[in-house]
ZAMARGU-4260 file (C-alpha; in steps of 0.2 Angstrom, whole numbers, plus 5000, padded with zeros to 4 digits):
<rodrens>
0) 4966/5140/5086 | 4968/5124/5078 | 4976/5125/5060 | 4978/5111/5046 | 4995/5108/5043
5) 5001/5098/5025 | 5019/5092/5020 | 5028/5106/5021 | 5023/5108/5041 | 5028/5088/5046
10) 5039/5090/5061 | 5057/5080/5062 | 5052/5068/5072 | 5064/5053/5072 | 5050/5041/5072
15) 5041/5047/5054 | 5049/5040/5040 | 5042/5047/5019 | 5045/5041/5003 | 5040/5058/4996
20) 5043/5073/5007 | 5027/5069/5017 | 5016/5076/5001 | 4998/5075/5005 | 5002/5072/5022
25) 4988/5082/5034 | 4988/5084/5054 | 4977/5098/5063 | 4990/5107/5075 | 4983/5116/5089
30) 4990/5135/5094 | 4982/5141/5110 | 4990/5159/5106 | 4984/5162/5086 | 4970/5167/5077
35) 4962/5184/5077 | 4948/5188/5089 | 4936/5190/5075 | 4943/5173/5068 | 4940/5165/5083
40) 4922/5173/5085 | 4919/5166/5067 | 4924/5147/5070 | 4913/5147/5088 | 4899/5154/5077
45) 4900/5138/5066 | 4900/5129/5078 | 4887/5134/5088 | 4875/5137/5072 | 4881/5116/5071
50) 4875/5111/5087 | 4859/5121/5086 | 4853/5113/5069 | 4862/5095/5073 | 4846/5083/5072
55) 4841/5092/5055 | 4858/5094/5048 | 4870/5079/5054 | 4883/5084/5042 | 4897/5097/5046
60) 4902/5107/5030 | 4920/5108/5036 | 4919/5126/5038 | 4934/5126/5051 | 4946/5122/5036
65) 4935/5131/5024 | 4936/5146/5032 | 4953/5148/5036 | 4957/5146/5017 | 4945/5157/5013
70) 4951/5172/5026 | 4965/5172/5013 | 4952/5179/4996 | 4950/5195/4992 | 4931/5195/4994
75) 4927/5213/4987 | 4933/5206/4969 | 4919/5189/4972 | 4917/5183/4955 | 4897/5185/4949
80) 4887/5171/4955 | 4871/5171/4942 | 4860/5158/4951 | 4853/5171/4967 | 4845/5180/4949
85) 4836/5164/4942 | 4821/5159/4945 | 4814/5142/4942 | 4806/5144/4924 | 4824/5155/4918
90) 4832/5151/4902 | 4847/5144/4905 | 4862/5154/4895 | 4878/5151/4893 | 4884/5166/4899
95) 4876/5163/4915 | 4883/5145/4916 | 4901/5151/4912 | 4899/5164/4925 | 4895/5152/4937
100) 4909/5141/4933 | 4920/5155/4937 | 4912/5158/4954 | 4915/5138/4957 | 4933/5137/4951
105) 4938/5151/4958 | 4931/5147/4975 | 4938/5131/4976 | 4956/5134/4969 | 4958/5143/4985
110) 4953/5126/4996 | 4970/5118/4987 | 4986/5114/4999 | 5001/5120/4995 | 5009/5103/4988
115) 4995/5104/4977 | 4980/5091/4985 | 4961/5096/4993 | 4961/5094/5011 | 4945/5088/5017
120) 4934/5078/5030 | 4934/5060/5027 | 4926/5055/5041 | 4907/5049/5044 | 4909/5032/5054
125) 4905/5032/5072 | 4915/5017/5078 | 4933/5024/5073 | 4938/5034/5083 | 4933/5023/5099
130) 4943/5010/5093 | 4959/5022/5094 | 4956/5029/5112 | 4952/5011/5119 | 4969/5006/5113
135) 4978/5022/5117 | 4969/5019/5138 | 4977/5000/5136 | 4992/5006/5130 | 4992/5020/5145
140) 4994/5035/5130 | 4980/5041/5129 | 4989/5058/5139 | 5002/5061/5129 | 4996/5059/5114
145) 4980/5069/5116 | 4980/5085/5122 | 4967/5094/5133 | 4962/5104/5116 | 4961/5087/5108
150) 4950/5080/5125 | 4938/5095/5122 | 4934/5092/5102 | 4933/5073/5102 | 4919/5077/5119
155) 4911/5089/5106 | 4913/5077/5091 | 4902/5063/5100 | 4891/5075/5109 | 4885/5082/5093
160) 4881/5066/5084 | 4871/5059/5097 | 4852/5055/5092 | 4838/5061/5100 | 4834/5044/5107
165) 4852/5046/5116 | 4860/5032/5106 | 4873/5033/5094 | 4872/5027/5073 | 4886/5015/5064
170) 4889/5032/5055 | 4884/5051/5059 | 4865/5049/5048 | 4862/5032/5055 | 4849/5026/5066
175) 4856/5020/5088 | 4865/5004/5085 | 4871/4995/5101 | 4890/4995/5091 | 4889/5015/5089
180) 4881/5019/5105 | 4892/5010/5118 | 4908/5013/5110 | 4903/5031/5112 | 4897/5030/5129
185) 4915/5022/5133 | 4924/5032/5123 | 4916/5048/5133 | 4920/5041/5150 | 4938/5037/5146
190) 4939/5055/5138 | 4936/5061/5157 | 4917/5063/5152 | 4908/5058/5170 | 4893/5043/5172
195) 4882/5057/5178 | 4884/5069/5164 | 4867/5072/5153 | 4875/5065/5138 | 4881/5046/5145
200) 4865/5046/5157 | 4855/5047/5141 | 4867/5034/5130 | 4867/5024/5144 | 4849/5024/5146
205) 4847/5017/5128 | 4859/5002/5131 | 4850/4995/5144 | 4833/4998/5134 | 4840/4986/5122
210) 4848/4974/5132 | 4866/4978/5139 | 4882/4977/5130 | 4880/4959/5126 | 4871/4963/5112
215) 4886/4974/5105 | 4892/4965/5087 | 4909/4955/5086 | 4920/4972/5082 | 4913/4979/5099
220) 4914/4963/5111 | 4932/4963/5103 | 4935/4980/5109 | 4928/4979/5124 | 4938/4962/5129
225) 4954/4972/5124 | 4948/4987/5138 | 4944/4971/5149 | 4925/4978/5153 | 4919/4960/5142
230) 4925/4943/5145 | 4936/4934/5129 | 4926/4921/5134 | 4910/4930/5124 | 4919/4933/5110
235) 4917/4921/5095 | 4934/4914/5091 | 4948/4923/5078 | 4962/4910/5077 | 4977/4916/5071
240) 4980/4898/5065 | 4972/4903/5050 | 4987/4909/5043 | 4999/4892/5043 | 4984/4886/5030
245) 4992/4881/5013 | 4988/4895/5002 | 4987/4886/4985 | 4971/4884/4979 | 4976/4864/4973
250) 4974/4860/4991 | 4956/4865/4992 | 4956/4873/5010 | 4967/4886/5000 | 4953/4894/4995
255) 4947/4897/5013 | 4967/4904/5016 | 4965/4924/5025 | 4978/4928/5009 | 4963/4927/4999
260) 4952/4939/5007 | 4947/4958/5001 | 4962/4967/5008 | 4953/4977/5020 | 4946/4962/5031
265) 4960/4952/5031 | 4971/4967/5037 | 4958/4969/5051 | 4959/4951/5057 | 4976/4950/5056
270) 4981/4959/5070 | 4963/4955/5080 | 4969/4936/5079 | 4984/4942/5088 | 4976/4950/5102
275) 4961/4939/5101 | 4976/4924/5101 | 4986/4929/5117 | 4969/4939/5126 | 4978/4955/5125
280) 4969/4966/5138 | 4971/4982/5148 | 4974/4982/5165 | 4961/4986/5178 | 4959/5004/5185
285) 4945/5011/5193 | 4936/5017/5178 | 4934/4999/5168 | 4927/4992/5185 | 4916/5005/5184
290) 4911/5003/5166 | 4908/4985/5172 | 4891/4992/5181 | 4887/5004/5168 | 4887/4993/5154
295) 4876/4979/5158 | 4859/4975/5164 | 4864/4962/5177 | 4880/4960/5187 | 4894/4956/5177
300) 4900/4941/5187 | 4881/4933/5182 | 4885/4936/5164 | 4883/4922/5153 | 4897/4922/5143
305) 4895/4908/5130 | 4876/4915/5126 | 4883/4930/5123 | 4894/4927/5109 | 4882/4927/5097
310) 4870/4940/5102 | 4866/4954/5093 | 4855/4970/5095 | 4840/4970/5080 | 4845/4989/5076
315) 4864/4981/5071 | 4860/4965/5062 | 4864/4970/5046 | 4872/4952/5040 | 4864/4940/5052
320) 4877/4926/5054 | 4872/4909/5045 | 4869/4891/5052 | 4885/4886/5046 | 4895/4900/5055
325) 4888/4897/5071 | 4892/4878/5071 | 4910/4884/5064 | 4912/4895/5079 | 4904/4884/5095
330) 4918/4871/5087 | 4932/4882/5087 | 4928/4889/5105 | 4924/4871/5112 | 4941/4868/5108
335) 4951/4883/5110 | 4954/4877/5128 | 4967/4864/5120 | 4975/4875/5106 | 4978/4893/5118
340) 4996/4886/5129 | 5003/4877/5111 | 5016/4880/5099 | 5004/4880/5087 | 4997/4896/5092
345) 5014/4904/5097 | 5019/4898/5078 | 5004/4906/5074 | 5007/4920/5086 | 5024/4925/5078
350) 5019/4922/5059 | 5005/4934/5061 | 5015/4947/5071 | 5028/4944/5056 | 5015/4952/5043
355) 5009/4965/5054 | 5026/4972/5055 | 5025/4970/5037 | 5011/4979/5033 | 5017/4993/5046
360) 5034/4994/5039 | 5027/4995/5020 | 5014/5010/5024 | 5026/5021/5034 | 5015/5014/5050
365) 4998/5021/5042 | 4993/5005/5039 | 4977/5003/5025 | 4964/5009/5036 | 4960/5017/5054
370) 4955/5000/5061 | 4969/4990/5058 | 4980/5004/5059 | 4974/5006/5078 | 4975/4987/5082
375) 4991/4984/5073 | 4998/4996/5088 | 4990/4987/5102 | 4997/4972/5093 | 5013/4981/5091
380) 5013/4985/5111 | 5007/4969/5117 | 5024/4962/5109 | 5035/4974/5115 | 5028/4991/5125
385) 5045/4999/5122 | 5048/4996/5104 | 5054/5008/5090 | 5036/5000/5080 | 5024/5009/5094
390) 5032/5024/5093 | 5031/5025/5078 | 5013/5022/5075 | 5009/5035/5089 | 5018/5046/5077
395) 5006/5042/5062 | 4990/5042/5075 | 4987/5063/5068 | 4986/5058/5049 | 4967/5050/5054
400) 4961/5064/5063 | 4951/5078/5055 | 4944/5094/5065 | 4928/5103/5059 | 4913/5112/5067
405) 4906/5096/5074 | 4923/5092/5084 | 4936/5082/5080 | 4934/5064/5073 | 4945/5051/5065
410) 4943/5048/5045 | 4940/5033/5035 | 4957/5033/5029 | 4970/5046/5031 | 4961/5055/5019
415) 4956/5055/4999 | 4970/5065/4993 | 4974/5058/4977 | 4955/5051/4974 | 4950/5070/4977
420) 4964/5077/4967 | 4961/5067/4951 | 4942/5071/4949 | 4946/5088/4952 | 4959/5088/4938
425) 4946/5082/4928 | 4934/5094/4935 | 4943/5109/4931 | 4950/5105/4915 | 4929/5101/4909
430) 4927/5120/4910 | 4938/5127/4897 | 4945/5139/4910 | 4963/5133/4911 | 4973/5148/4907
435) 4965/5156/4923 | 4970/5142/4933 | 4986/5137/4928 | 4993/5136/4945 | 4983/5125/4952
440) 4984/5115/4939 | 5003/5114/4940 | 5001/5111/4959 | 4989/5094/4956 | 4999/5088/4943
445) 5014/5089/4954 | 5005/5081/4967 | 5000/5066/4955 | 5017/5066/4950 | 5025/5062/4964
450) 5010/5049/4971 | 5014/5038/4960 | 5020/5021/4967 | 5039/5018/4959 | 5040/5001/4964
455) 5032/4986/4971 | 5033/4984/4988 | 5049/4972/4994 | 5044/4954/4986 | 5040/4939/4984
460) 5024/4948/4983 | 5016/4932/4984 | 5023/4929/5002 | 5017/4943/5007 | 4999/4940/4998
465) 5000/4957/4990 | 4997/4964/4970 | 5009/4974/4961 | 5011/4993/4964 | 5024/5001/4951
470) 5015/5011/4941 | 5000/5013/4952 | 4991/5029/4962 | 4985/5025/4981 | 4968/5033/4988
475) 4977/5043/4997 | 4995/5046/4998 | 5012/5038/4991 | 5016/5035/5010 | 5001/5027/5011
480) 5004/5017/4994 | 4992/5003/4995 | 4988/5002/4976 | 4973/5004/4970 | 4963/5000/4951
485) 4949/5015/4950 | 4962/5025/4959 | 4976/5020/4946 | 4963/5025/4932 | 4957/5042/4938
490) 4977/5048/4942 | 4979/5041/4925 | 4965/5051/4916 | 4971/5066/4925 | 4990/5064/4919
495) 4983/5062/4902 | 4972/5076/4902 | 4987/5087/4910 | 5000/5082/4897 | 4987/5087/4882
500) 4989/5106/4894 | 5006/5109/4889 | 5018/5121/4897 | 5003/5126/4906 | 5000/5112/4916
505) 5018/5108/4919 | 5030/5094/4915 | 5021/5079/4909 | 5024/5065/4916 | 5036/5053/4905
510) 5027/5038/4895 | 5035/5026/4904 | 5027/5030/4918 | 5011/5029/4910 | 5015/5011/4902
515) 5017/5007/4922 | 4998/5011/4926 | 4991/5004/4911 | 5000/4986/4916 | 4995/4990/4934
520) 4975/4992/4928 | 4976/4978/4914 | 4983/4966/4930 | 4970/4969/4940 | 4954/4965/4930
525) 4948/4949/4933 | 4940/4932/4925 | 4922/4940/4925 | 4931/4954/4912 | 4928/4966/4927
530) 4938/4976/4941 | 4937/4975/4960 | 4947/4987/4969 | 4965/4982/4978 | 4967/4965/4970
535) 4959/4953/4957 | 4946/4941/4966 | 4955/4925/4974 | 4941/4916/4980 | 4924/4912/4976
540) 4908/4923/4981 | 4900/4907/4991 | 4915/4912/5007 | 4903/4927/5011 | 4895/4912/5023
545) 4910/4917/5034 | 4906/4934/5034 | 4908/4938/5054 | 4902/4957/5054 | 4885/4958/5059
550) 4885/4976/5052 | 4892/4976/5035 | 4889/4968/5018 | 4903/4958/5008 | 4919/4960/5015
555) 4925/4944/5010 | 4931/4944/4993 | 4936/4958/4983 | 4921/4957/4971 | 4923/4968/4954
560) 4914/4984/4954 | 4906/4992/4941 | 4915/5011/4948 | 4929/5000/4947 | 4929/4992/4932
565) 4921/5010/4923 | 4937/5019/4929 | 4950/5006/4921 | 4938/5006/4906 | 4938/5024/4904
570) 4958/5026/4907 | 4961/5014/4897 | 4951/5021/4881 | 4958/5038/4887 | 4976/5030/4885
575) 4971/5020/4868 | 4967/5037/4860 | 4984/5046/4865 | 4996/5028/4861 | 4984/5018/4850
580) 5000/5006/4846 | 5003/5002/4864 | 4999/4983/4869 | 4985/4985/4856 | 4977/4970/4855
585) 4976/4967/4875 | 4968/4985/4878 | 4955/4980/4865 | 4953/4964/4874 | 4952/4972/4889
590) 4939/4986/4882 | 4928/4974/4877 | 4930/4961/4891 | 4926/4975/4902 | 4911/4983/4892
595) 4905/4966/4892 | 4905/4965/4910 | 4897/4982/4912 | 4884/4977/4903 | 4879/4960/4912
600) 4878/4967/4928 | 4865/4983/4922 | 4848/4980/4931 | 4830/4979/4922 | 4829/4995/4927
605) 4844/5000/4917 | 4851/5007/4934 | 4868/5001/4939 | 4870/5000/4958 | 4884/5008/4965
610) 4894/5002/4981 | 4906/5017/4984 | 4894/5032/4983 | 4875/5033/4987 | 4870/5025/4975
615) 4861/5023/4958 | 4864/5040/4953 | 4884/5035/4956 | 4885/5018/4949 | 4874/5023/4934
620) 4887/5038/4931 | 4901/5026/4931 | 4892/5012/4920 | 4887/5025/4906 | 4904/5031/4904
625) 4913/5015/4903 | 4900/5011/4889 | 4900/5028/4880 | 4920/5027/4879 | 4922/5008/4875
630) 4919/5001/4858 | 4899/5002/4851 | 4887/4989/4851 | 4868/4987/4851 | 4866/4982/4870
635) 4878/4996/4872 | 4865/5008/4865 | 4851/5001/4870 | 4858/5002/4889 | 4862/5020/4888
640) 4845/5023/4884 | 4838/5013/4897 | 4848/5021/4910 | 4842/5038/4904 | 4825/5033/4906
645) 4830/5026/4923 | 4837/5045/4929 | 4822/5053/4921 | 4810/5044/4929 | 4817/5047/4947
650) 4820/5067/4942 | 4811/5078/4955 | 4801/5091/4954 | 4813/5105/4955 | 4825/5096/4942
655) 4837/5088/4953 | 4841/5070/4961 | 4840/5067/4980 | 4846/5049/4984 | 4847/5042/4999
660) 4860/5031/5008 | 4846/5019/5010 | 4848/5013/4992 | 4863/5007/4998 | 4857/4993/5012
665) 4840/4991/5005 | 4846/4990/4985 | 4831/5000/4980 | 4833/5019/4975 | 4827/5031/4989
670) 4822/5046/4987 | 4829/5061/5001 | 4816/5066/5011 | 4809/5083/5007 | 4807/5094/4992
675) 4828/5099/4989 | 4835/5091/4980 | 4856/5087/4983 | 4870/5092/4970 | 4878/5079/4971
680) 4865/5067/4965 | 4862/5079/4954 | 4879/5082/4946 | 4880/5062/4942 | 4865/5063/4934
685) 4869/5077/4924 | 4884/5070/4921 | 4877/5054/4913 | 4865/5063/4903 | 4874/5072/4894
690) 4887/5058/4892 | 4873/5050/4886 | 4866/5062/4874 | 4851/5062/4882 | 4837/5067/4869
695) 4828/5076/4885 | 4838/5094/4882 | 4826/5100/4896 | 4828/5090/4909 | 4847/5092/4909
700) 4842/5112/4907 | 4830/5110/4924 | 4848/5098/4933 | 4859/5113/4927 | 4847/5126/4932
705) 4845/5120/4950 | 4865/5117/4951 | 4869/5137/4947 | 4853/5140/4960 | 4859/5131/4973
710) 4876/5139/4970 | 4882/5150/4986 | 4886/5170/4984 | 4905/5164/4986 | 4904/5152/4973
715) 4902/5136/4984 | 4889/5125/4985 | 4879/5118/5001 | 4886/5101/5013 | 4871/5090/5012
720) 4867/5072/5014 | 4881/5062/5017 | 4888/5054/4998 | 4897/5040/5004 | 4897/5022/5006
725) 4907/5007/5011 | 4904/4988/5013 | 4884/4992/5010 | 4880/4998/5025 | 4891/5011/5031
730) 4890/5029/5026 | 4906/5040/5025 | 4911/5059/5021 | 4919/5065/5004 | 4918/5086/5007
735) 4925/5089/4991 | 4911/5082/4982 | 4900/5095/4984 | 4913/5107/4973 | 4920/5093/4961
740) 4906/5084/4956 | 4893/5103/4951 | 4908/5109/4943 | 4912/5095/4932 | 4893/5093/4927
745) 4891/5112/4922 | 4907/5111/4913 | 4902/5096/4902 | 4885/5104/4901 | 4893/5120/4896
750) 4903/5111/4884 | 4888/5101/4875 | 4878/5115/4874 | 4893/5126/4865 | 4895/5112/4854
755) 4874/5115/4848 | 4869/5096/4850 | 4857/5103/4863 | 4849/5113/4850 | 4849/5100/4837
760) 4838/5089/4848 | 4828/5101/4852 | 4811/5101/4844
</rodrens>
């Protein structure tokens, strides 16, 4: 059986380096021989029961992990769960809501890791984990780095998210894209998978409907030049001159410098301009010759390369390149020719190569995402096959995957500890029911203890194009350490909100320390008075014309966010109330920079899109707290009313909210199809009500009612519709949310309606 193993269970492998012990570290570690036989009869049950219901229910509900925490709880002492007894038109009491809340906290204590974080599926993408077996083929590790019980779940994993039409999405809910479909179809075959098998005869069917794999977007062609089954020549140009550009912004073209990008893209392109720069591409076998007929709808040698660089399947064409990018590229491609064999491109070659190991040294070879992470190593390998800097980032490759009842698939990051751990500190606290809890709580603030970034990474920062860290919590782990502003403001709430425990909660963390984050979060916010989300914004909004990914929306710049710019808004009111004499006037400033910001980006509606979650529910969530919690004015008011107007008026029938990802592309609120409604959704918008002091006491009654109905026998709640978002386009998987989110909304609920302001605007 396969088993989660977290820090305590990292091996001594020469080639892993930590900064902490390897705390929030998670790999899934297979062992042939363990397990019970009614354990294993259980996990083949789920997934079974998965692949049966898979068009309906596209989601896993991570019940390999779930379970195996679970075997471990006493379940003749389940805690009473009141919602099975509540119909639809029941009071709602707060007895039954405590009892509930019980049911919830005790369930979901039992999910905590040892070194005190939620473990949890992350993933949700469908062009990640191709990415990772194309480089491992090239690189020729694909066998000794997954094993046959790997092979077998990553087969299952795209099996099961294939649609109907036999194509796959950009993420597990999306409609076929050409990007999704082929890397899946190529991931299969190099996964042993054969050309006749139902499952590629069907994906392959789809391709060649729509065209072939010229019609992949630019991520694809450049995966599919590095495997050698697409010519470089089709592949719009990624210069790695780019970086010997001045950088300062006197210069003008400064402004156009890669150091000024949203972290995320520039890391990406980074290594890509290497490979794309010295055409870095796997050797023929038998098998890339063969994908060379599959793959296309004329012989390859009839290809025409140039026409293809800058086609695009309609189903992927989320950000249709403009006029000005097309004539950027056919220039840079006419004269590549004379800029390939120069020493400007070996200058460039070796000053790229020189960040890469930069970036790699500085995340303990995790890198900031999956897809750099991957083609850092190619880059890695290309330079030297043997090298201490490959080996070590095959070593980091298991932080990425994550196994569930679906198969095994590789996250959006190597997971949301600290993101996950902080709301569920704030969850947990909500309920009042701290002194049963007072291990886990110990655990989670030990955990955001020792996440906390210590020190900046090795300076001049500003060689290296990166933002101070002391002081800051990552997304993830300290290994990680890639700073972040929202994330630095939620680790902050929850060390604040532990500290006011006591002995309880354990040691609090030393004011110092808390000084640190708050000159992290005032750093980052930007001239517009709002936050964005690794770094202030370096360039202006008008570079999204160079926006090369067909499939995703504003990757450019780091733009501020209103869940960004809420979080440090609400930290830093949190922190204002504890030290009100701390850099007084600048937290003011900042509060009210920040509310001001908040405000001017509320729609008519008095909804507030959000970019990290799906979608209005969340981004109204966040805009309502940063108001209720910064200093009072009138369009401060009057904006909290609005946005309670906005949430009553998408309500449904059954007193929940069912948002779906389609907000996110289409910027218009979706309802889910069907008549459930999804606790997530539901749980923001109860949140904000009652934040709000909603005057409506019965619709939050009817949200609270349907949360404790909803709830499982064992105190869980149901996986639904994916809640994730990225980039506008791209959906993505946050397990946890499905426990934090219901719990924290019951427990302010609960709270509220102790406190009798329910009952004073009843009438």
């Amino acid at each position: 059986m396969w088993r989660c193993a977290t820090a305590g269970d990292s091996s001594e492998n020469p080639y892993l380096s930590t900064l902490n012990g390897f705390v929030g570290r998670q790999q899934w570690v297979f062992d042939p021989k363990s397990g019970s036989i009614a354990e294993r009869q259980a996990v083949e049950q789920q997934r079974a029961a998965f692949a049966a219901n898979r068009h309906k229910q596209k989601h896993a509900s991570d019940e390999i992990y779930r379970g195996s925490c679970c075997a471990l709880r006493d379940s003749s002492s389940l805690p009473r769960v009141p919602g099975a007894s509540l119909d639809k038109t029941a009071d709602v009491t707060t007895n039954d809501v405590h009892d509930a809340l019980v049911a919830a906290t005790a369930y979901y204590n039992t999910l905590q890791a040892d070194d005190g974080h939620w473990p949890g599926d992350y993933g949700g993408p469908m062009f990640l984990m191709p990415g990772m077996i194309i480089a491992l083929y090239t690189t020729g590790a694909l066998e000794s780095v997954l094993s046959p019980a790997h092979v077998h779940e990553m087969i299952r994993y795209l099996t099961n998210h294939q649609n109907q039409d036999g194509g796959y999405g950009l993420h597990i809910e999306g409609h076929s894209t050409m990007f999704g479909t082929v890397l899946s179809y190529v991931s299969l075959r190099l996964l042993g998978m054969e050309a006749n098998h139902q499952v590629c005869q069907a994906a392959r069917a789809w391709i060649h409907e729509f065209g072939g794999a010229t019609y992949i977007t630019s991520w694809g062609k450049f995966w599919l030049s590095v495997l050698g089954v697409y010519d470089w020549k089709g592949q719009n140009p990624l210069n790695p001159e780019m970086w010997l550009l001045p950088y300062s912004a006197w210069t003008g073209i400064g402004y156009v410098h890669p150091g000024r990008f949203w972290c995320h893209c520039r890391m990406v392109y980074l290594p890509m301009s290497y490979v794309w720069g010295m055409r870095g591409t796997c050797n023929a076998t038998p098998l890339t010759e063969a994908l060379r007929t599959e793959l296309y709808v004329r012989p390859y040698d009839s290809i025409d390369w140039n026409a293809a660089r800058n086609q695009c399947a309609k189903q992927d064409l989320y950000y249709p390149h403009p006029l000005l990018q097309d004539v950027l590229w056919w220039t840079l491609a006419t004269v590549e020719p004379w800029i390939q064999k120069t020493q400007l491109r070996k200058k460039a070659l070796v000053e790229v190569m020189r960040h890469v190991h930069f970036e790699d040294t500085n995340t303990r070879y995790i890198c900031i995402g999956p897809v750099n992470k991957v083609i850092n190593m190619l880059a890695c390998w290309f330079e030297d096959p043997d090298g201490d800097a490959f080996k070590r980032h095959l070593a980091r490759l298991p932080d990425y995957l994550w196994l569930a009842e679906d198969g095994m698939k590789m996250q959006g990051y190597n997971g949301s500890q600290l993101w996950d751990t902080a709301f569920a500190v704030q969850a947990l606290i909500s309920t009042g029911l701290t002194q049963s809890m007072s291990c886990t709580l110990q655990k989670a603030h030990k955990f955001i203890d020792v996440t906390q970034a210590t020190s900046d990474v090795p300076g001049p920062l500003h060689k290296w194009y990166r933002h101070i860290s002391k002081g800051a919590w990552p997304f993830s782990t300290r290994d990680h350490g890639w700073p972040i502003s929202d994330c630095t403001s939620e680790g902050l709430k929850a060390a604040l909100l532990l500290a006011e425990l006591g002995p309880e909660a354990g040691p609090a963390l030393e004011p110092h320390r808390l000084y640190e984050a708050v000159n992290v979060i005032m750093s980052y916010q930007n001239h517009d008075g709002g936050w964005a989300t690794y770094e202030n914004t370096r360039s202006f909004h008008a570079l999204e014309v160079l926006n090369p990914a067909e499939t995703f929306g504003d990757i450019i710049v780091d733009y501020s966010y209103v869940e960004c710019s809420s979080a440090c808004i609400t930290a830093l009111g949190a922190f204002r109330a504890k030290y009100p004499e701390h850099r007084a006037a600048e937290v003011n400033r900042a509060l009210t920079r920040g509310r001001d910001y908040i405000l001017s980006i509320c729609r008519p509606d008095g909804s507030w899109y959000g970019s990290w979650g799906v979608c209005f529910t969340y981004g109204t969530w966040f805009g309502v707290e940063a108001l209720a919690i910064a200093d009072p004015c009138p369009a401060s008011t009057q904006a909290i009313s609005k946005a309670c107007s906005f949430l009553l008026g998408v309500q449904r029938a059954d007193g929940g909210w069912g948002e779906s990802y389609l907000s996110c592309q289409d910027k218009v609120y979706s309802q889910l199809e069907g008549e459930q409604s999804h606790v997530v959704n539901t749980a923001w918008a109860l949140l904000t009500l009652v934040k709000a002091k909603c005057q409506d006491v019965a619709a939050m009654d009817r949200a609270a009612l349907l949360l404790m109905r909803m709830q499982k026998a064992d105190g869980d709640w149901p996986q639904q519709h994916i809640s994730g978002v990225f980039n506008r386009n791209c959906m993505i998987t946050y397990a946890n949310y499905r426990n934090i989110f219901p719990i924290w909304a019951l427990g302010e609920y609960l709270h509220a309606k102790k406190a009798g302001w329910f009952k004073s605007r009843e009438h």
